[in-house]
C-alpha positions as CSV (number, residue, x, y, z in Angstrom):
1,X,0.0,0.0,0.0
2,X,1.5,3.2,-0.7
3,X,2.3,5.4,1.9
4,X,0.2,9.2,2.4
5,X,1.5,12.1,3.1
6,X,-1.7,14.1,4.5
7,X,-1.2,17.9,5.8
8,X,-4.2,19.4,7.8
9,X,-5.6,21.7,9.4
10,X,-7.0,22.1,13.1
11,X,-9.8,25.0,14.4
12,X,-6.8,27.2,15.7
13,X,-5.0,27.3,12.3
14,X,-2.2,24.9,13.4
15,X,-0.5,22.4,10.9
16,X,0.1,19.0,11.4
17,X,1.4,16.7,8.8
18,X,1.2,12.8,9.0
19,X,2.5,9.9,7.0
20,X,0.1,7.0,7.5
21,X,-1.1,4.2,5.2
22,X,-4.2,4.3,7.2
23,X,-6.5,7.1,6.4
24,X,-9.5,5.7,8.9
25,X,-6.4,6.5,11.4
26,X,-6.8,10.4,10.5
27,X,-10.5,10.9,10.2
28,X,-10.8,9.1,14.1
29,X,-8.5,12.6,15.3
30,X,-11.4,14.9,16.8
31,X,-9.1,18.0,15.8
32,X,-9.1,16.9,11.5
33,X,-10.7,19.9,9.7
34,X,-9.3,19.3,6.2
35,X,-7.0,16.6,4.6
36,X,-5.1,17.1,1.5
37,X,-5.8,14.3,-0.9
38,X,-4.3,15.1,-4.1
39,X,-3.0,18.0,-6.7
40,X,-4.0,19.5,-9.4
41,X,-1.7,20.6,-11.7
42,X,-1.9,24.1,-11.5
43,X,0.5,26.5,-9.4
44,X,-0.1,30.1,-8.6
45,X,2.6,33.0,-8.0
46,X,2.4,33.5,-4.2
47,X,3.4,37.3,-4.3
48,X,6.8,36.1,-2.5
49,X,8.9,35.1,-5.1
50,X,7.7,31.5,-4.8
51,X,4.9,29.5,-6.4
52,X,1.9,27.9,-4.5
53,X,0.5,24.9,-5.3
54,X,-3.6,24.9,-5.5
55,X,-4.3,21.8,-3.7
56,X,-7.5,19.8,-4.3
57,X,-8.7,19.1,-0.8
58,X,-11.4,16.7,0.9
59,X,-13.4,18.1,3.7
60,X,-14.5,15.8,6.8
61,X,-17.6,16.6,8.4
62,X,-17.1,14.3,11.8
63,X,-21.0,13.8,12.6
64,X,-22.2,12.6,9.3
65,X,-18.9,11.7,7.6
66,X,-19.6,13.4,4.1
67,X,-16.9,13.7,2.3
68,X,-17.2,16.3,-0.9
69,X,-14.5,17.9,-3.0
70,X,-13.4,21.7,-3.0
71,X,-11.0,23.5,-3.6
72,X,-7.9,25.8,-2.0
73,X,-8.7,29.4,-1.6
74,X,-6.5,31.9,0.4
75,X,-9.2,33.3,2.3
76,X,-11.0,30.0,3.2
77,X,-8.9,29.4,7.2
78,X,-9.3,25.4,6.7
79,X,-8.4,24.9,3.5
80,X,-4.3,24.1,3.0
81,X,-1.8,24.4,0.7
82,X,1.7,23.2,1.5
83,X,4.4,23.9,-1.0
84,X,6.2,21.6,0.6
85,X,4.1,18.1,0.7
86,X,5.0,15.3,-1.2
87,X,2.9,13.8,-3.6
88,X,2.5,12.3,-7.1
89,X,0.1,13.4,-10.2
90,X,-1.7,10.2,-11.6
């Protein structure tokens, strides 16, 4: 099984990054706003001299478990985008 690199997000805007295999391992963590699944191949110019990658990201709603599709905007608190995760287009 291949091994996942997942950066998220808790409610105080803190950033933890875990490399699991497990992924029912990260949606039991109370604190799990948002997890990175995959990228889209698209960057942006970050203003700074570097580029940011626009992250397609899942969101976890903990009561009900829905899972839907959004994606990264700078305003949006619980949405990520880490330059420096690893990861691989398919």
């Amino acid at each position: 099984m291949r091994r996942l690199k997942i950066t998220f997000e808790n409610k105080e805007g803190r950033r933890h990054t875990f490399v699991t295999q497990n992924f029912s391992e990260l949606l039991s963590n109370e604190e799990i706003v948002a997890i990175v699944t995959d990228f889209l191949a698209q960057e942006q110019f970050a203003g700074n001299g570097e580029f940011e990658k626009i992250v397609k990201i899942r969101i976890v709603e903990k009561k009900t478990q829905k899972l839907f599709s959004c994606y990264h905007y700078k305003n949006e608190r619980y949405y990520i985008a880490n330059k420096r995760m690893m990861g691989k287009q398919s």
